[in-house]
N, C-alpha and C positions, 0 to 999 in steps of 0.2 A: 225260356225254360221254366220261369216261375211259374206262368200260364200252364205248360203243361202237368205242371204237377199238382195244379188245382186240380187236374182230373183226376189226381188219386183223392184227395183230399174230397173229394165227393162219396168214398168209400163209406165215410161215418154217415151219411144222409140216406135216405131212403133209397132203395131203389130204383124208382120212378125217376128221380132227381138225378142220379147218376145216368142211367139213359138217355135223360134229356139233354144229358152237358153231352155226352158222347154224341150225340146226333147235329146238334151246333158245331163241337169241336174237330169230330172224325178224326179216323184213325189214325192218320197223321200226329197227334196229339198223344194218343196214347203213346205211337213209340218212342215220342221223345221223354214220355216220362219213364218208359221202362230204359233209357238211356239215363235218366237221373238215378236210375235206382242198380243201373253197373249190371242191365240185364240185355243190353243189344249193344252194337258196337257203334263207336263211334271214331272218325279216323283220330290216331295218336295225336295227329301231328297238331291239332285245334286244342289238347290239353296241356301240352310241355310245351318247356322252351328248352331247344340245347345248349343254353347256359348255367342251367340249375345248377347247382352246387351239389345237391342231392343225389346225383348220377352214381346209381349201384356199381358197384364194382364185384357183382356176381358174376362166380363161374360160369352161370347158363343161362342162358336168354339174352338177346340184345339192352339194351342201357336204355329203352322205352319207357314209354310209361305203365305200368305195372297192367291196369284197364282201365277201360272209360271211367274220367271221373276220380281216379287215383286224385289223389291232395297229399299235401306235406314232404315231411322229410324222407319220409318213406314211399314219395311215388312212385320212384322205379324200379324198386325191386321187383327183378324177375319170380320170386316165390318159386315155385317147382317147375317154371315154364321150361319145357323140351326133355322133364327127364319121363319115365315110364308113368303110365294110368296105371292108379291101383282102384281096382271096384271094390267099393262096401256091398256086401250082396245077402249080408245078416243084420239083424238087431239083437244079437248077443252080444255083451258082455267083451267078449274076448273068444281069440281065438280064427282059425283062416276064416278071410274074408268081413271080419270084423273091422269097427274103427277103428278101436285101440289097435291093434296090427297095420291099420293103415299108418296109422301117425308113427308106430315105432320103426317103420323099417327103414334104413336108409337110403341115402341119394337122390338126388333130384324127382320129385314125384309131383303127379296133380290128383287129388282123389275124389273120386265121384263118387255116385251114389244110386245101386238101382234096385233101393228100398226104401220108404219111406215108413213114417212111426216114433216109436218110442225108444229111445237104448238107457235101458238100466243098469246102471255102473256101479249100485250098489254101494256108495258111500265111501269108495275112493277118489284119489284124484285119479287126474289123466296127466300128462307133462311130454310138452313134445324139447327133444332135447336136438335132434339130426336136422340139420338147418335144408334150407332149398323146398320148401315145401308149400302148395296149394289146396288147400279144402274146399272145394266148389262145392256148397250146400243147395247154391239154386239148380243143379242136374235134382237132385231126389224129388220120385214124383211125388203128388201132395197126400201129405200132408206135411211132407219138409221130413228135415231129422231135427226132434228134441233129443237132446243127453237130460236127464235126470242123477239128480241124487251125487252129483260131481260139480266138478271144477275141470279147468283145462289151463295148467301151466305151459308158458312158451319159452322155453327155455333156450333156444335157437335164434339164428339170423337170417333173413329174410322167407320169411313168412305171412299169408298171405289165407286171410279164416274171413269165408263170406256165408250169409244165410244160414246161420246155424244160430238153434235154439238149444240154450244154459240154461234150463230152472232145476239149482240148487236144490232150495227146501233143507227142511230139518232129517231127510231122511229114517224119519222112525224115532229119533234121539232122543233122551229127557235135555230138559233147559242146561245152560251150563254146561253140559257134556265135554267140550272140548274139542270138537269136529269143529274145524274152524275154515273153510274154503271160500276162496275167491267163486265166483263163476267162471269168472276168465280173467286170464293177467300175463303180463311180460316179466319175468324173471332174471336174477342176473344181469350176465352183460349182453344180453336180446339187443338186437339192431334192425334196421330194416325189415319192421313187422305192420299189416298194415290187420287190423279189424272194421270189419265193414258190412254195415245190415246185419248187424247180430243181432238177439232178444237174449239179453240176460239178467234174469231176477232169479227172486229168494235167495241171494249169496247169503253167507253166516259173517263172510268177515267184510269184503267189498264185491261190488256186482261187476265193477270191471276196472283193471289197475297197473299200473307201469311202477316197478322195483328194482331191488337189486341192492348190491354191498351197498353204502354209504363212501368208505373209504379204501377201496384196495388202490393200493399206489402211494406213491410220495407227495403229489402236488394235484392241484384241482383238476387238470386235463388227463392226467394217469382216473380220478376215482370217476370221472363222466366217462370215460371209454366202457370204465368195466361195469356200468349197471346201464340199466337200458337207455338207451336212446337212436333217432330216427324212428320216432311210432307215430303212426296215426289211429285214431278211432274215429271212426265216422261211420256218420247213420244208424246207430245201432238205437235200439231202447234200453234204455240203463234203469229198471226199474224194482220198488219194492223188495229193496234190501232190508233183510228178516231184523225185528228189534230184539227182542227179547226172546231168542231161540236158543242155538246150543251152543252160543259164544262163550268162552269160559269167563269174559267181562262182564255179561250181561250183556245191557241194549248195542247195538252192533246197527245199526241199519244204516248202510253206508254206499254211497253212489261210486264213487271213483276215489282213490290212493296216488296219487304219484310222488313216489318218493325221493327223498334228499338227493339229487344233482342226477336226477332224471334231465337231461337236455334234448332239443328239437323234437317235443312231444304236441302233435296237433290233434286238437278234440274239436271237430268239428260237426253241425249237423245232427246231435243227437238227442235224442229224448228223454232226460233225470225225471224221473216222475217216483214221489210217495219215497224218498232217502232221509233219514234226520240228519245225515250232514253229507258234504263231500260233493257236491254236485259242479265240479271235483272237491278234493284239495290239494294245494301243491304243498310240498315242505321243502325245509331249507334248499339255498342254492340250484332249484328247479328253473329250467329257464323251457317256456310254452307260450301257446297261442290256444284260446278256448273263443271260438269263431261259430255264430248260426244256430250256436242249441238253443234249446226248449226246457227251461226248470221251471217243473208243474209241482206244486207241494213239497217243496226241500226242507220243511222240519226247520230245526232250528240253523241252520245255516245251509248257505248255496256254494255260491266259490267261495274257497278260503284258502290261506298263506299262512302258513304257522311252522318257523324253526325252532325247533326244539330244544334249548341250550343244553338237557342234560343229557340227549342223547348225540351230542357235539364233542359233548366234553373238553377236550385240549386243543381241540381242531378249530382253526382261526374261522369264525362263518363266512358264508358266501350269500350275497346279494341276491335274490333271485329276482328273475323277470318273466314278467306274464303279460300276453296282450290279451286284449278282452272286449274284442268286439262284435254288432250286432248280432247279442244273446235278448232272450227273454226270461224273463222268471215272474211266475204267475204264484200266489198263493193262493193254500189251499185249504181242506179242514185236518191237515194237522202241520200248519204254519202260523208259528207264533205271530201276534200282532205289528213285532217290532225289529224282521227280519231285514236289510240290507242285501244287496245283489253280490257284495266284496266285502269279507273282514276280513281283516288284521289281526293271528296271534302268535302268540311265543314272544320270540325274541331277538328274529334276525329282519332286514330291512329288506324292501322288497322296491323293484322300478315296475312300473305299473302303464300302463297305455291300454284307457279304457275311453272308447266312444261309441256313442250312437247305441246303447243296451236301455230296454225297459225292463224298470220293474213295478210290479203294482202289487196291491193287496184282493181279496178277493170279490172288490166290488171296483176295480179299476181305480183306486187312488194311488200316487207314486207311492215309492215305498225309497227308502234310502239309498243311494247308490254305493255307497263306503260305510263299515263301520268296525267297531276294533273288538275284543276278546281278551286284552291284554292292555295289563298297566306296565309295560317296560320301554324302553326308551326306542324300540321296534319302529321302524317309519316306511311309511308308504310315499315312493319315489318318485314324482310324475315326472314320465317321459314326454319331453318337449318335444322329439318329433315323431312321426308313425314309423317305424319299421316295417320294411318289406311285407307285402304279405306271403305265408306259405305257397310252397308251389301247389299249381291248380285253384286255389281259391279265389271263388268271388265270392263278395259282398253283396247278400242280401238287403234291401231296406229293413227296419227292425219288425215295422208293421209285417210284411212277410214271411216270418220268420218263422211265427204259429202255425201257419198253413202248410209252411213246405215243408216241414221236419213231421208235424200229422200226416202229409203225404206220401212222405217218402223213408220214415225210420223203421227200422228192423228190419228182419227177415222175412223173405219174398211179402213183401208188401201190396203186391198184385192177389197175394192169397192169404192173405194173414191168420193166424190160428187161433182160439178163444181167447185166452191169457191175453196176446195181443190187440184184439178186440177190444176187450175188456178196459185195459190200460188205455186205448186214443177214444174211446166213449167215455170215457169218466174224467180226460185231461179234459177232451171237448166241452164239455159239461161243467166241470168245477168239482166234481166226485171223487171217490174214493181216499183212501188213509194210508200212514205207514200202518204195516202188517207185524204180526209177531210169528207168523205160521201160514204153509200157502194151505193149511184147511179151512183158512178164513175167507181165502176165495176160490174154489172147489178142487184144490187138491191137487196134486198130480195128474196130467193129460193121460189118457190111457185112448189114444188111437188105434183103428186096425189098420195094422200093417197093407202096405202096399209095394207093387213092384213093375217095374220097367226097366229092360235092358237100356244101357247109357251106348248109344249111337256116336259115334264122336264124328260123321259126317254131318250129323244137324248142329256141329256146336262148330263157333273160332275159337280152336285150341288157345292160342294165343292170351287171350283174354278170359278165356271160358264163360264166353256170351254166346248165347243161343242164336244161330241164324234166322230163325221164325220166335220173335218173343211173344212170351206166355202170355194165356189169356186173364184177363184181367177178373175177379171176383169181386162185387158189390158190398157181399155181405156173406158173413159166415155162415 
């Protein structure tokens, strides 16, 4: 599979080069990499085991694996599988036939798209709250859908957001302002949410995030139920979270949030490039697996652990655990000299099982694998033996890791959009900086609209993989 997805990874080389691999490789080749990237099918039965533990207990759709390539704890959510298609058939705003109308209505739904472009949301959020839901973003023909100028809270249970472009931005705002949005995030007590192949930059406060209460409940299995958990994020580009935009803190440039006793959250396969911190962070009592990413330029920290004692207050802490294997983190030009793959802060203890991750600086010297943030009595736990890995995942070698996450992160990846360009030429490369403004790299997308009726005969419902996968683009 790795093989096949060196042919995406020929996307960043010239033309010529990619032709040449495709003519060695043939087309055989490509579809299994449009099968890495959850765009052709592949049978269920080769990704699950029916012993997972993770088996949805959703109203609708059989207890399968969600699609090809699903991982974690949220494999099997069925998302909107078997209830009605709702078409997006505008890029307005709001209103029939709109997103926002897709994501609000309820009951089991899978929504498509047979527009592609721009939707300008004008500086609000969006919040899906009605659980059972599928956004199939690889139906919209290209140029894909960007939302601008929002965020998309998920505020529901098994949900299920693939191929769709988040660029935030400042929206218009002076600094400071106050406009403070995620790109995309799980809220509350969100469950069985999978994000996959996303592109989300310029967030103000994080570019992609799992939250929720701290403590509703009496004991630590009451406050895990009620804020999120079973998420995955995978494949997505998690990039150029804005510093000094309209966060009412100031600098903000922040990769991923997962909050205080966030449980079975898998971050796998994705691309942190140009965040000054968070690439994720976990906080207290968080228990996760961060497996196969690519941290290009993470500012002054990458992974981090920090319990907060004063946002604990009377509440006994909780240990958190984090597995942390074959990741990469590449510095960049705005990563300090003396950056670390894992720190340590606050003030809670954390168990830790980290193997097989590089990190280097940005002429390939190691760079620290551990370091701390905090002088309190805080300790980093080493787990003596490996726990399970998430359902679906395999282990890439590390060396690997660069090629297949260029290959194969964000949204339809077979077509990728400037922005996206942009970001795997400059990680490829050693280029680009954290941002304060996306008019420092040109601004808001402004595509013309496009349209194609959604055929549901060329697609497996099921999955919402295309029976003939897309053609592949070289270069933008």
């Amino acid at each position: 599979m790795f093989f096949a997805m060196r042919l995406f990874a020929a996307a960043a080389r010239p033309t010529a080069l990619l032709a040449a691999a495709a003519a060695r490789s043939g087309a055989v080749l490509i579809a299994a990499a449009l099968i890495a990237a959850g765009l052709a099918s592949a049978p269920a039965a080769a990704a699950v085991s029916s012993a997972s533990p993770a088996a949805s207990t959703s109203a609708v759709g059989p207890a399968g694996i969600a699609f090809p390539g699903a991982q974690g704890w949220a494999a099997h959510t069925a998302g909107g599988r078997g209830g009605q298609i709702i078409r997006v058939t505008t890029l307005a705003a709001s209103g029939p036939g709109s997103f926002r109308a897709a994501i609000e209505a309820s009951g089991p739904r899978v929504v498509v798209f047979e527009v592609g472009g721009v939707i300008d949301i004008g500086g609000e959020q969006l919040k899906i709250t009605e659980p059972y839901l599928t956004i199939a973003g690889q139906t919209a023909p290209a140029p894909g859908i960007t939302l601008i100028k929002t965020g998309i809270d998920i505020a529901a249970h098994d949900v299920i957001i693939q191929h769709i472009r988040v660029r935030t931005g400042t929206a218009g705002l002076a600094k400071r302002h106050g406009w403070e949005p995620d790109a995309m995030g799980t809220v509350g007590g969100a469950y069985n949410v999978i994000v996959d192949h996303c592109s989300l930059t310029w967030a103000i406060d994080e570019n992609l995030s799992s939250s929720g209460p701290r403590f509703v409940g009496t004991n630590i299995e009451e406050w895990r139920q009620h804020t999120s958990h079973n998420i995955t994020f995978s494949n997505n580009i998690i990039a150029e979270g804005l510093a000094n935009a309209t966060h009412a803190k100031g600098e903000h440039s922040k990769g991923s949030l997962i909050h205080d006793n966030v449980t079975n959250i898998l971050i796998v396969g994705n691309l942190y490039a140009h965040n000054n911190e968070r690439s994720p962070l976990f906080k207290g009592g968080v228990h996760g697996a961060v497996i196969n990413n690519l941290i290009y330029d993470p500012g002054q920290r990458a992974v981090h652990y920090n319990l907060i004692a004063a946002e604990w207050g009377e509440h006994p802490f909780e240990v958190g655990q984090i597995v942390l294997l074959n990741n990469v983190m590449r510095a960049g030009p705005s990563t300090p000299p003396d950056v670390a793959l894992f720190m340590l802060g606050g003030s809670g203890d954390v168990q830790l099982y980290m193997k097989d991750n590089i990190a280097v600086d940005r002429i390939g010297r190691p760079l620290p694998q551990t370091g701390r943030y905090t002088t309190s009595a805080a300790a980093i736990i080493p787990m003596r033996t490996a726990p399970p890995l998430p359902e679906g995942v395999t282990l890439l070698p590390p060396v690997q890791v660069q090629d297949a996450v260029i290959a194969n992160a964000g949204a339809t990846p077979w077509n990728r959009d400037e922005h996206d360009w942009r970001v795997i030429a400059d990680t490829i490369e050693g280029r680009g900086k954290v941002i304060d403004s996306e008019q420092e790299v040109g601004g808001y997308p402004n595509y013309v609209a496009t349209h194609q009726a959604f055929d549901p005969a060329a697609w497996n419902l099921e999955y919402m993989t295309p029976k003939v996968p897309p053609k592949y683009h070289a270069t933008h």
